[in-house]
C-alpha positions as CSV (number, residue, x, y, z in Angstrom):
1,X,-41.1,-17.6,62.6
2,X,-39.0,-19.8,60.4
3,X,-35.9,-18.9,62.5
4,X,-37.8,-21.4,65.1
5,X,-38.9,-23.6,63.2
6,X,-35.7,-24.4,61.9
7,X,-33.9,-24.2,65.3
8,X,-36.7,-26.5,66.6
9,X,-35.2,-28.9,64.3
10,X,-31.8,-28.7,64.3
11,X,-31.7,-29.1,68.2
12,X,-34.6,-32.6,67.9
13,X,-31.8,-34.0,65.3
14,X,-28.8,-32.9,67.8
15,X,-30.4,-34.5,70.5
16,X,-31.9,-37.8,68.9
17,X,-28.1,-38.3,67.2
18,X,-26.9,-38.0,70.7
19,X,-29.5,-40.2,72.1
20,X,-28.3,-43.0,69.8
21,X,-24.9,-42.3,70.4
22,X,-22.6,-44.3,73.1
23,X,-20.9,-47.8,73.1
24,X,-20.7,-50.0,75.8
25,X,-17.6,-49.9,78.3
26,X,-15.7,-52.9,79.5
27,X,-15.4,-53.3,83.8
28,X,-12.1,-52.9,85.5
29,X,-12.3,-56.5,86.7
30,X,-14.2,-60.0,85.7
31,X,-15.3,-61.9,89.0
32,X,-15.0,-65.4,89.5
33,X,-17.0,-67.4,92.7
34,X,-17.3,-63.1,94.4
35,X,-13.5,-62.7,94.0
36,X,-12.3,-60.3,91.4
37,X,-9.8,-62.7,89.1
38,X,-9.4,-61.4,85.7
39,X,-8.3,-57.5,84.9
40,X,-8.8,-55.9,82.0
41,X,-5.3,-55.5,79.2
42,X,-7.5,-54.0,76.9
43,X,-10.4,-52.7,75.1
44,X,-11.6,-51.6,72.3
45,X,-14.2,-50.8,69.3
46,X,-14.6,-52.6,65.6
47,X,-15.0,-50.2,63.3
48,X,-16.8,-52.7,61.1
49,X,-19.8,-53.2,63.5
50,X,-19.5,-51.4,66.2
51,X,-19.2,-53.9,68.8
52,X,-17.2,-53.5,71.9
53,X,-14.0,-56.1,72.7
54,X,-13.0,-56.9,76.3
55,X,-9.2,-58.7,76.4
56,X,-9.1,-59.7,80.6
57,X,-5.9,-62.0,81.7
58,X,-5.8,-63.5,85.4
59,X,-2.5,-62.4,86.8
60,X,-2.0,-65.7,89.1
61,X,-1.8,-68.3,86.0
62,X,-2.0,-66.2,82.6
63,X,-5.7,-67.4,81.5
64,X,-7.3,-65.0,79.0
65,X,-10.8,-64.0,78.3
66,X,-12.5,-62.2,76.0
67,X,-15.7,-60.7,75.7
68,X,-17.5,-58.8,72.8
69,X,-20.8,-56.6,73.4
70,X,-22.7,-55.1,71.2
71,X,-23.3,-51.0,70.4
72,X,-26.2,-51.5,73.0
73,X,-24.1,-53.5,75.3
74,X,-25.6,-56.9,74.9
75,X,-22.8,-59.9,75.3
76,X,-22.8,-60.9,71.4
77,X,-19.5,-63.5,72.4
78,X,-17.3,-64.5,74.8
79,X,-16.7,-66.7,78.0
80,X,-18.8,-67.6,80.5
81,X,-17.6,-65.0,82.9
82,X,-18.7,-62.1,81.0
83,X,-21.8,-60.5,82.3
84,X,-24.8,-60.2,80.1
85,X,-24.9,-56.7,79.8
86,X,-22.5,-53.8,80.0
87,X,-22.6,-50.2,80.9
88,X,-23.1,-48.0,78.2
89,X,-21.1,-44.6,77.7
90,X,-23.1,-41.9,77.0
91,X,-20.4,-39.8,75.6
92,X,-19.8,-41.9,72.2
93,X,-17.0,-44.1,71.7
């Protein structure tokens, strides 16, 4: 009996630390007036908080554009291209 009780537990905390894991993932491209603009150079996590950076240049003129999100994928900085809200990954970061 306390072979299941334990296992209950083990597998709730596996699946709730799971649960809360993810970050949130930066799109391919940044669209400007329906026309996909900026691409993304690079991406990637601050150890201090968590939060996610997005680095995006436009190719045709060299203008740069960053975006940070949150570990729940909320827009915590950036231009006024960046969406709102980003996807989250479900696998960690």
């Amino acid at each position: 009996m306390m072979f299941n009780a334990r296992f209950a537990m083990l597998a709730l905390l596996a699946f709730l630390t799971g649960a809360n894991a993810g970050c949130a993932t930066c799109q391919e491209t940044l669209e400007v007036n329906g026309v996909a603009t900026y691409e993304l150079v690079s991406s990637y996590v601050r150890s201090e908080n968590g939060f996610t950076v997005c680095d995006y240049v436009d190719n045709r003129n060299g203008d740069e554009v960053t975006c940070e999100y949150t570990n729940v994928g909320l827009l915590e900085d950036g231009d006024s291209y960046c969406p709102q809200w980003s996807r989250m990954d479900g696998y960690g970061c």
